[in-house]
NUKERO-122186 format. One record per residue (C-alpha): residue in three letters; y, x, z. Coordinates in Angstrom, 1 decimal, decimal comma, padded with zeros to 4 digits. Last residue first. Layout:
N
{rec Ala {Y X Z}} ...
This chain:
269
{rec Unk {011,8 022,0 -022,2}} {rec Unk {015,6 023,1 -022,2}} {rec Unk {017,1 023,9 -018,7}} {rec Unk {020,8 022,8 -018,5}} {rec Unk {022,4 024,9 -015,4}} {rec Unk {023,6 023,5 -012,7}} {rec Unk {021,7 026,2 -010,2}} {rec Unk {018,0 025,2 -011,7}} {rec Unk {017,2 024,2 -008,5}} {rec Unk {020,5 022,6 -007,5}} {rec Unk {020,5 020,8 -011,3}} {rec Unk {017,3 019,2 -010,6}} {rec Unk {017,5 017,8 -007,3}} {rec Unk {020,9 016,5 -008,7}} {rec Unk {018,9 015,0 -011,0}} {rec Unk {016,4 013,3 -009,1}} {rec Unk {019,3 011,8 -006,6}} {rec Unk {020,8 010,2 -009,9}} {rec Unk {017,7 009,0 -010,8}} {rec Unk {016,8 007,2 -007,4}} {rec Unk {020,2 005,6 -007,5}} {rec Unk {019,9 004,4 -010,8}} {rec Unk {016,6 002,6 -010,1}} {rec Unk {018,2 001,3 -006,5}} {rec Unk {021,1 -000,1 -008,9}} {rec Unk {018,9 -001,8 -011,0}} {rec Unk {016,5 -003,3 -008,4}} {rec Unk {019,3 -004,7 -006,4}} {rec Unk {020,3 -006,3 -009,6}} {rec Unk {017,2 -007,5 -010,3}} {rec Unk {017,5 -009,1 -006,9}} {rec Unk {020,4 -011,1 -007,4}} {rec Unk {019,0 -012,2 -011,1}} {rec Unk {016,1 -014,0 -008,7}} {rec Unk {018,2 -015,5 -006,3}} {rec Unk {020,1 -017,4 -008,8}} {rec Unk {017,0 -018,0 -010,6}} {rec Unk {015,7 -019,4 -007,3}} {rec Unk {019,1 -021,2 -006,1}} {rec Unk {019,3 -023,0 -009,8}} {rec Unk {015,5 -023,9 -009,6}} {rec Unk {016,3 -025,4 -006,2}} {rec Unk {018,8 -027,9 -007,5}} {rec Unk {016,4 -028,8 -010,5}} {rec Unk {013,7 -029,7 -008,1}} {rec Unk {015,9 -032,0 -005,7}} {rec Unk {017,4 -033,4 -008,8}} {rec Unk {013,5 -034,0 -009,7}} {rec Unk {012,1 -035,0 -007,0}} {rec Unk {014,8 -038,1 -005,5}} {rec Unk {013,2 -040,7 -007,8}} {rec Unk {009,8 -039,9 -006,5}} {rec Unk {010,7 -040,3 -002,7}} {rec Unk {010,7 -036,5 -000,8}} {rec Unk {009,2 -036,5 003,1}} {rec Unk {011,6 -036,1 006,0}} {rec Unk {011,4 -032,5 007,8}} {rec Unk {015,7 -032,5 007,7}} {rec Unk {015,8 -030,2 004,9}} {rec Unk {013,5 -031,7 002,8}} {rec Unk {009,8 -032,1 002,6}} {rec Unk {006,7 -031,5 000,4}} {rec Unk {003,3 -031,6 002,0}} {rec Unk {003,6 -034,7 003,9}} {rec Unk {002,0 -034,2 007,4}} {rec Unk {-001,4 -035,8 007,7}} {rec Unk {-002,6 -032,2 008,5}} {rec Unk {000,0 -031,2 011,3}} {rec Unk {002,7 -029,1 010,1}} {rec Unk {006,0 -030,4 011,3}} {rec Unk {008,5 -028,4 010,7}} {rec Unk {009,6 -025,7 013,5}} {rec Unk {011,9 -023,6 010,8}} {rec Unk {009,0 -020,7 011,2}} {rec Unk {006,0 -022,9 010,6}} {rec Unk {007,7 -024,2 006,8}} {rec Unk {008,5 -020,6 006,1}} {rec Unk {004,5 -019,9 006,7}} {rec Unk {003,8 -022,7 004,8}} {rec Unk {005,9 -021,8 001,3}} {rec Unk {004,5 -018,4 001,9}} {rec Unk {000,6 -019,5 002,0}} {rec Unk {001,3 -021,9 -000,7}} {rec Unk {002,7 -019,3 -003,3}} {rec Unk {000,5 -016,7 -002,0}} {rec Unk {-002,3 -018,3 -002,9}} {rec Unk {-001,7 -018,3 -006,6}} {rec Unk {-001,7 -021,4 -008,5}} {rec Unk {-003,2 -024,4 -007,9}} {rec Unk {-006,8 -025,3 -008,8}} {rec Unk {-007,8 -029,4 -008,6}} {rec Unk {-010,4 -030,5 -006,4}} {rec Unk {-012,1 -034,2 -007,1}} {rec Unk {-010,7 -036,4 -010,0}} {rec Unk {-009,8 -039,6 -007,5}} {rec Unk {-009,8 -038,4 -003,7}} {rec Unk {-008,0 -035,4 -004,7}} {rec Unk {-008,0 -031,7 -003,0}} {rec Unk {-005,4 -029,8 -004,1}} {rec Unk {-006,7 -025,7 -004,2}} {rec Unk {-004,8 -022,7 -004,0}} {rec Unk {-005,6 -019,1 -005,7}} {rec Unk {-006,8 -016,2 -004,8}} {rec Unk {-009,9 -017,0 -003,2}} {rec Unk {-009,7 -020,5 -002,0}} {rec Unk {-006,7 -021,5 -000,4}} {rec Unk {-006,0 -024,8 001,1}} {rec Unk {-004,5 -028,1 -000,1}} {rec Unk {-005,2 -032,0 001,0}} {rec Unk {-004,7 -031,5 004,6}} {rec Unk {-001,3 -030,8 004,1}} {rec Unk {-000,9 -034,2 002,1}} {rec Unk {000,6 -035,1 -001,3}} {rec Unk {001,6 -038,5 -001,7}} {rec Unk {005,2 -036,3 -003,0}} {rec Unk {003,1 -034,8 -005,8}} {rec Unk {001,7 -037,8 -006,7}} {rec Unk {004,3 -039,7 -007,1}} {rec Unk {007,0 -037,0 -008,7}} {rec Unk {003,8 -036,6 -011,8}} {rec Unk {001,2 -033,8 -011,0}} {rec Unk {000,0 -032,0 -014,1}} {rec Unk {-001,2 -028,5 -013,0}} {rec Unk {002,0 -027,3 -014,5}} {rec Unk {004,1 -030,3 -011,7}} {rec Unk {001,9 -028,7 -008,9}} {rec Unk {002,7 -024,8 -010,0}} {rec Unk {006,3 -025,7 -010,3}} {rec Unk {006,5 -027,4 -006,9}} {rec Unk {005,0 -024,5 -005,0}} {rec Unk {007,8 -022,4 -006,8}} {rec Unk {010,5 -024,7 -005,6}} {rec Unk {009,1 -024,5 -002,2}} {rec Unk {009,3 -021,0 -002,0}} {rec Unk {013,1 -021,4 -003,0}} {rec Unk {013,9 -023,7 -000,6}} {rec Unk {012,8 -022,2 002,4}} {rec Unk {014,3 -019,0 001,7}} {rec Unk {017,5 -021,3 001,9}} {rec Unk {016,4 -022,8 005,0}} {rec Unk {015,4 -018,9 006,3}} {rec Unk {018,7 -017,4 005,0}} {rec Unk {020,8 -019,9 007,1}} {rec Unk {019,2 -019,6 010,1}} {rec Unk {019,3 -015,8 009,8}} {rec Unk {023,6 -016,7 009,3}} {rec Unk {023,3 -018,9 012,5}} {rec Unk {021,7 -016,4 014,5}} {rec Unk {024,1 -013,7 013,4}} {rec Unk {026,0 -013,9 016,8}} {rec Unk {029,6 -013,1 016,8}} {rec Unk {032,0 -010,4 015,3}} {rec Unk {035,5 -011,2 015,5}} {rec Unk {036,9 -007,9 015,2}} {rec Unk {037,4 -006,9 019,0}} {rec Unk {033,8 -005,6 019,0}} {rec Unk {032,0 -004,9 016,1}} {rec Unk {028,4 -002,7 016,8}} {rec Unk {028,7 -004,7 020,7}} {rec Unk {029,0 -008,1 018,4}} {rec Unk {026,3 -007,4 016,3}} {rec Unk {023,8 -007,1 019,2}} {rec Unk {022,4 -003,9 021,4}} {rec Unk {019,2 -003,1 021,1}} {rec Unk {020,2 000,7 021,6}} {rec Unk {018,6 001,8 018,2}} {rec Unk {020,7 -001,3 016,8}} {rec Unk {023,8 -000,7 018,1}} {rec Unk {024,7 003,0 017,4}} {rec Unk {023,0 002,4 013,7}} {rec Unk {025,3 -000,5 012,9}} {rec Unk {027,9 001,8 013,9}} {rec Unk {027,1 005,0 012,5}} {rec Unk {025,7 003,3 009,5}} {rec Unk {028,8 001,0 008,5}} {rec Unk {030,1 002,2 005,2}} {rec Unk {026,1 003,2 004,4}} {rec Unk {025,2 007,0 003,3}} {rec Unk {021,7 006,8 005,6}} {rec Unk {021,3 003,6 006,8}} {rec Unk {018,8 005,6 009,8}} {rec Unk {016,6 003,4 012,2}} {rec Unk {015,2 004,7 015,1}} {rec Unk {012,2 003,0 017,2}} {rec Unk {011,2 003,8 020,7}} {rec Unk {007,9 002,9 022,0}} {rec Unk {005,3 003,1 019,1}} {rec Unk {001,6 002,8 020,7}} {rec Unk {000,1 -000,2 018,9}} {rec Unk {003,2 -002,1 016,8}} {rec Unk {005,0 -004,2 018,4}} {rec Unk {008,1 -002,0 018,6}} {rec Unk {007,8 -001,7 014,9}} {rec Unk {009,0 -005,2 013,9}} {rec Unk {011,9 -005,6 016,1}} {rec Unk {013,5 -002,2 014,8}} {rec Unk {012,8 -003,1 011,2}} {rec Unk {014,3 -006,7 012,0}} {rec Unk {017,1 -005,1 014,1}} {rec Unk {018,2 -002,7 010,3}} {rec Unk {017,4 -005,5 008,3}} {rec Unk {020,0 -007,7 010,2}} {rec Unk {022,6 -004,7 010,5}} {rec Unk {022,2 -004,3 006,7}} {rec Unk {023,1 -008,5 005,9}} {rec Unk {025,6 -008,0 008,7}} {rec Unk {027,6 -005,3 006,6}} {rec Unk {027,4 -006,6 003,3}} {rec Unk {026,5 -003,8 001,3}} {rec Unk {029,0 -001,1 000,7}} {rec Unk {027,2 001,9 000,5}} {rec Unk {024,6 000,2 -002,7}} {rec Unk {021,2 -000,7 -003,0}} {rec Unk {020,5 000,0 000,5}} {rec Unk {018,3 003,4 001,6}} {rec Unk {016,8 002,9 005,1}} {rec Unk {015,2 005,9 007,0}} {rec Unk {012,5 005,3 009,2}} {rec Unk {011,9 006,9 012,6}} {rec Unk {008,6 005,7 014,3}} {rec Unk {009,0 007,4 018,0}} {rec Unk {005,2 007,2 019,7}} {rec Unk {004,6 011,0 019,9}} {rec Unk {006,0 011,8 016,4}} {rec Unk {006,1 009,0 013,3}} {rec Unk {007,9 009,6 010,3}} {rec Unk {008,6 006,7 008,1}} {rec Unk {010,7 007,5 004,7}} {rec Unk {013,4 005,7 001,6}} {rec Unk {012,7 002,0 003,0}} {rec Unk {014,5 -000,1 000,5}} {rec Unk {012,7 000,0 -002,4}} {rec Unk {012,7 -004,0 -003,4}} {rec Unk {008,8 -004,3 -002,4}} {rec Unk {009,0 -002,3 000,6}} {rec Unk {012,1 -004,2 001,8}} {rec Unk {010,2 -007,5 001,6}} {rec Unk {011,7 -010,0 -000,8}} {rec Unk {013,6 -013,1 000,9}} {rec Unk {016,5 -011,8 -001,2}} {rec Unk {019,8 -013,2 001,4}} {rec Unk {017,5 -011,7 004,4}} {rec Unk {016,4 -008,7 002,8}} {rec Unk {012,8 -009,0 004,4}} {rec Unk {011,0 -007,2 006,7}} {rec Unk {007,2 -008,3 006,3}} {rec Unk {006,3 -005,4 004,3}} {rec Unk {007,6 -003,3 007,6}} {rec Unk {004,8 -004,5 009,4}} {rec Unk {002,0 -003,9 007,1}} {rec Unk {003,6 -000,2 006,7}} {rec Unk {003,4 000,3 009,9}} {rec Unk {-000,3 -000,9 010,5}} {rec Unk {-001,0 001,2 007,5}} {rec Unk {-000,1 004,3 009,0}} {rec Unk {-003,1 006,0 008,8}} {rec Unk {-002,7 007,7 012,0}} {rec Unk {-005,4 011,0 012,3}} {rec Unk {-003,4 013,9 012,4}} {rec Unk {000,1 012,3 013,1}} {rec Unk {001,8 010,4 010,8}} {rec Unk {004,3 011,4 007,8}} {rec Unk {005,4 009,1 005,1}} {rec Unk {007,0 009,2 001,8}} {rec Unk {007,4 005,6 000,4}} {rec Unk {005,4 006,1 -003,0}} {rec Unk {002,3 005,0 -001,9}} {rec Unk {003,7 001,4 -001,3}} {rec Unk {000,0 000,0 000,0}} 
């Protein structure tokens, strides 16, 4: 898993456990893992102190988007086996010094900002997680609606009436018998974003839901599908761009690599 991120254990340590837990740090506005956009540059780990150096798309990211990575790394790796302290570096970031000051202290936001209005981020993670919400459900519906389901159907649907079977989900149906989805990760995503907002996941519970928990009716599917669609491709073009610039970042550092070893000089193949 993510090869490329250069890490060093001890004699013996795999790593996988931390690299299983930093996959589930997200970028909070991307809902992508920060392994998966290239965001986590190294991981050392030395008698129980993981230190892992962050590497944002750009310096001037928004500041409490990189101080809400930066906790969630911290968060994450303090439960893993025998890591006690955790340090996270933003390397060339407008904010590192104090974003990092704060967040290796597990101190909030506010004591990184004081005096400037800083409060709680709760309600910005809130935020992120409906909006996350959203878009995973948007590509749930898509794989219902090329399977076939009509608005009807697909709102009758039942958590009790899908589950994962291999690699890909399953709809049960009373009438035609099982039905194959698309890939489980799709469902398992879309559920595990449902747990975290507190919505109501009980098996007789309505598969597709808004905002508020309250099940879809037909005639309201398909604004409600075309609204999310807009916030996934939205999403979606946000995080090629973060792929772009991480691309040209990593090629920029590979040439200056190149010219301080060759002193500046052009070297012909």
């Amino acid at each position: 898993m993510h090869s490329d991120v250069p890490c060093e254990f001890p004699e013996g340590c795999d790593g996988s456990a931390i690299l299983q837990r930093l996959d589930q740090v997200l970028d909070p506005e991307l809902d992508e893992s920060i392994l998966d956009l290239g965001f986590v540059r190294s991981v050392e780990l030395h008698a129980g102190h993981a230190d892992i150096a962050l590497r944002l798309p750009t310096s001037w990211c928004a500041v409490n988007f990189a101080y809400l990575m930066a906790e969630d790394v911290r968060h994450a790796l303090l439960d893993v086996g025998d890591i006690r302290e955790v340090t996270v570096r933003l390397g060339d970031h407008c904010a590192a010094a104090e974003i990092e000051a704060a967040v290796n202290a597990g101190q909030s936001f506010a004591d990184a900002f004081p005096g400037e209005g800083a409060g709680s981020l709760a309600a910005l993670r809130a935020t992120f997680l409906r909006k996350g919400f959203l878009i995973r459900q948007q590509r749930l519906l898509r794989e219902l609606r090329e399977t076939g389901f009509a608005a009807a159907a697909i709102c009758a649907l039942r958590l009790a009436e899908v589950s994962v079977r291999d690699s890909v989900f399953v709809i049960q149906r009373s009438d035609h018998g099982p039905v194959t989805g698309g890939p489980a990760v799709i469902l398992q995503r879309y559920l595990q974003r449902r747990a975290e907002l507190g919505f109501d996941c009980s098996p007789t519970a309505a598969l597709i839901i808004d905002l508020d928990g309250r099940p879809f009716a037909p005639e309201r599917l398909q604004a409600h599908y075309e609204a999310a669609r807009t916030m996934r491709i939205a999403l979606e073009a946000n995080g090629s761009f973060c792929r772009a610039l991480m691309a040209r970042a990593s090629c920029d550092v590979a040439k200056t690599a190149a010219n301080i070893k060759t002193g500046g000089r052009h070297v012909q193949a």
